[in-house]
Backbone bond lengths (Angstrom), bond angles and torsions (degrees), N, CA, C in turn:
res aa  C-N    CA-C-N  psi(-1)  N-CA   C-N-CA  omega(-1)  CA-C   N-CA-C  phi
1 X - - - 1.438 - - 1.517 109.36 -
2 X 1.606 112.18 145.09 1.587 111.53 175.40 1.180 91.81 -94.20
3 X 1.823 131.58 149.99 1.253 118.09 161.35 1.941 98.43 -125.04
4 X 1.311 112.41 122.08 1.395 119.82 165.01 1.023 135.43 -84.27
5 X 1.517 124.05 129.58 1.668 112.11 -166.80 1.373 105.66 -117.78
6 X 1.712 93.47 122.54 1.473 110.51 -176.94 1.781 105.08 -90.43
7 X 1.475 104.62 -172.75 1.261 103.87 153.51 1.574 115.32 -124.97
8 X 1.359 110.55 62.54 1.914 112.96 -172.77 1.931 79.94 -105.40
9 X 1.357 82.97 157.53 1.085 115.72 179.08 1.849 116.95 -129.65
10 X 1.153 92.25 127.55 1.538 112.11 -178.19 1.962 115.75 -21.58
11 X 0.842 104.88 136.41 1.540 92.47 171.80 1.728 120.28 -61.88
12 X 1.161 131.41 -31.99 1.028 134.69 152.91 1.687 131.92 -34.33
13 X 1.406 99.17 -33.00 0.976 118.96 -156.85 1.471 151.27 60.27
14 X 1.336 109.34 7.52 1.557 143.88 166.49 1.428 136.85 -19.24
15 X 1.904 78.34 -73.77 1.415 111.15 -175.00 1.742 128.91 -164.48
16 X 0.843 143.32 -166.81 1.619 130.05 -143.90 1.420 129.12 82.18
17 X 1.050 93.02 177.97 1.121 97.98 172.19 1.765 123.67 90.02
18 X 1.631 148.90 125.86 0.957 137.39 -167.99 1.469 119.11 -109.33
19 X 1.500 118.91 151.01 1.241 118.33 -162.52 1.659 112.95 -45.28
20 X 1.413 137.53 132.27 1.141 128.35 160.19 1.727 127.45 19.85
21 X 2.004 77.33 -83.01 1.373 82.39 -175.84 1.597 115.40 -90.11
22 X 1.295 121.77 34.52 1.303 122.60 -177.71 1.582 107.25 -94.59
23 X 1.895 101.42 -33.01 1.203 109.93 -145.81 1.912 110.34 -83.07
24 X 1.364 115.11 148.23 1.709 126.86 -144.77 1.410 120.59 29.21
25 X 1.508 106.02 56.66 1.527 125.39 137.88 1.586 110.96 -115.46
26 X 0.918 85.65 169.40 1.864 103.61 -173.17 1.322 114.96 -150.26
27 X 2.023 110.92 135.27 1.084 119.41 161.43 1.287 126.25 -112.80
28 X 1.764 126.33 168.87 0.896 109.38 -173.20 1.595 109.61 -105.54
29 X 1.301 129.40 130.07 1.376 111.83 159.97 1.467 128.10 -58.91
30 X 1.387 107.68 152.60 1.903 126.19 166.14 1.821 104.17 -116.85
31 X 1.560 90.70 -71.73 1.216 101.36 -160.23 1.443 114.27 -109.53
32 X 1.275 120.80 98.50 1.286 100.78 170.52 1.842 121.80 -128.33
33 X 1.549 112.38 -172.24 2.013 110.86 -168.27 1.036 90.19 -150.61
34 X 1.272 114.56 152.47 1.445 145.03 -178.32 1.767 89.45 -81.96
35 X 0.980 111.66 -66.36 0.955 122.05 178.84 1.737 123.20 75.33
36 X 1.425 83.83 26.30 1.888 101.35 -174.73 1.453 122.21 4.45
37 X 1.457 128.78 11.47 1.481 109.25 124.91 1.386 150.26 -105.29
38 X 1.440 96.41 53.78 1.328 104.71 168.34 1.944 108.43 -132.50
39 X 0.975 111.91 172.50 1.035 124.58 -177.19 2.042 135.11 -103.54
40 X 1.438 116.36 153.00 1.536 91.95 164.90 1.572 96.44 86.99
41 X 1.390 95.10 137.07 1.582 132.44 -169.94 2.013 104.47 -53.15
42 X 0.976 95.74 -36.51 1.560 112.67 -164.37 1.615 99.93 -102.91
43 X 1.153 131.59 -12.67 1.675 131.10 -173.78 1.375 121.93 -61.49
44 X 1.046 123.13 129.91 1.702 109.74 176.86 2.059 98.44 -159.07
45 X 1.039 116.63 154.64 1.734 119.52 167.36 1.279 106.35 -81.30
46 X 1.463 111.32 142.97 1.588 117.23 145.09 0.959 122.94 -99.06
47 X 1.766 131.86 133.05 1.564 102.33 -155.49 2.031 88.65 -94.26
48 X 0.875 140.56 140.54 1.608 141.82 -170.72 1.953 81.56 -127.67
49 X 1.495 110.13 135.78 1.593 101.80 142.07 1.351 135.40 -66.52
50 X 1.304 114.83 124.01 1.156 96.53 149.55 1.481 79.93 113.30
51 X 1.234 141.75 -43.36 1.542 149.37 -161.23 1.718 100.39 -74.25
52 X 1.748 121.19 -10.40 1.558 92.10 173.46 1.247 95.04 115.86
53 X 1.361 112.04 131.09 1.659 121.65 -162.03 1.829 104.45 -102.19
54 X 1.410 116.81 2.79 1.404 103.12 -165.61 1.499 125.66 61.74
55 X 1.313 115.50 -174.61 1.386 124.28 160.42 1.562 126.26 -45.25
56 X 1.309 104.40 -11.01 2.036 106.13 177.96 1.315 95.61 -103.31
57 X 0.726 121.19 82.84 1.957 130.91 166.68 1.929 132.78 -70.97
58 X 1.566 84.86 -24.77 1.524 95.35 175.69 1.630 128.94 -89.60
59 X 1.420 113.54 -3.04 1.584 118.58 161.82 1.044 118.42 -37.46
60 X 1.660 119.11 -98.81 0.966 122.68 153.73 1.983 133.47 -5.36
61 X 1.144 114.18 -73.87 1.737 105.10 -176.28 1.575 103.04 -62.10
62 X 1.485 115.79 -8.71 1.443 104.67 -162.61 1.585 112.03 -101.22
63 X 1.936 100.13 -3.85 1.405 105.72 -173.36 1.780 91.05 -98.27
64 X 1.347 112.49 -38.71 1.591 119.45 -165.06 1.723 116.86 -102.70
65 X 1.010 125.60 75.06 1.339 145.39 176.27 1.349 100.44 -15.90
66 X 1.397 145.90 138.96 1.450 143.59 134.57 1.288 94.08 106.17
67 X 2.023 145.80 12.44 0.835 133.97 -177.65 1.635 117.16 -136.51
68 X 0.967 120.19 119.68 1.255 128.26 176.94 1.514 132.12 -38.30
69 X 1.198 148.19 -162.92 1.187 139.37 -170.94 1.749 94.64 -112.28
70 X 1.237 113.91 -32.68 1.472 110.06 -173.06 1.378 115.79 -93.45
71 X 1.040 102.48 -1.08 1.681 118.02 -176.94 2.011 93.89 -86.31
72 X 0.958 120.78 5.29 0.947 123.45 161.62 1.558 149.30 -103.52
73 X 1.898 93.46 -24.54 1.114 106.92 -169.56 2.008 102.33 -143.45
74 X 1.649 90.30 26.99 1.498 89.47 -173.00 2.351 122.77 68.15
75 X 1.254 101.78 5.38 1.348 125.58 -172.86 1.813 107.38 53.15
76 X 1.709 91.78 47.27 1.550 89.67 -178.37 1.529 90.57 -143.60
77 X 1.465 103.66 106.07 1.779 114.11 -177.62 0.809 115.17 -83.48
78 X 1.436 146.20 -15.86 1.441 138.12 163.65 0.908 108.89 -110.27
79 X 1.858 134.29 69.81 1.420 131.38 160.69 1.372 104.09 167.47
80 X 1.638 127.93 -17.28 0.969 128.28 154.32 2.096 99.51 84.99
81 X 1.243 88.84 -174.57 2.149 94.66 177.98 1.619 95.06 -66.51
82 X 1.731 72.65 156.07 1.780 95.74 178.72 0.996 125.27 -80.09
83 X 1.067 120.76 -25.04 2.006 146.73 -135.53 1.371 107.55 -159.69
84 X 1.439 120.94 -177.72 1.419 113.67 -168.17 1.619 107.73 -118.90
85 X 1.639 101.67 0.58 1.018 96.23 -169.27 1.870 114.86 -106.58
């Protein structure tokens, strides 16, 4: 799948819409999960490294011995590390 990021916003007016500088670039999908905690007709995960594991937290510590769940994602699951370092 190509996914393009506009800046439209929901009819509601809520929510949508992509960061500034996101908007008319495009990625391509491979892999993606529903990942049933999220919501809405249109919902789906992208899995990005490094961006934050969501609600499935135990992959990770269960593939890498001696490491925590936040040692993965900065202990921030919906947004993942700040920085690169």
């Amino acid at each position: 799948f190509e996914l393009r990021f506009t800046d439209n916003i929901h009819s509601d007016g809520n929510w949508g819409g992509a960061h500034p500088d996101l908007v008319g670039k495009r990625m391509i999908v491979q892999v993606t999960n529903i990942g049933y905690d999220v919501s809405g007709a249109h919902s789906f995960d992208i899995q990005i490294p490094g961006a934050g594991q969501g609600i499935f937290t135990n992959g990770c510590p269960a593939q890498f011995a001696g490491f925590s769940s936040g040692d993965f994602d900065c202990d921030n699951n919906y947004g993942g590390g700040g920085s690169a370092a």
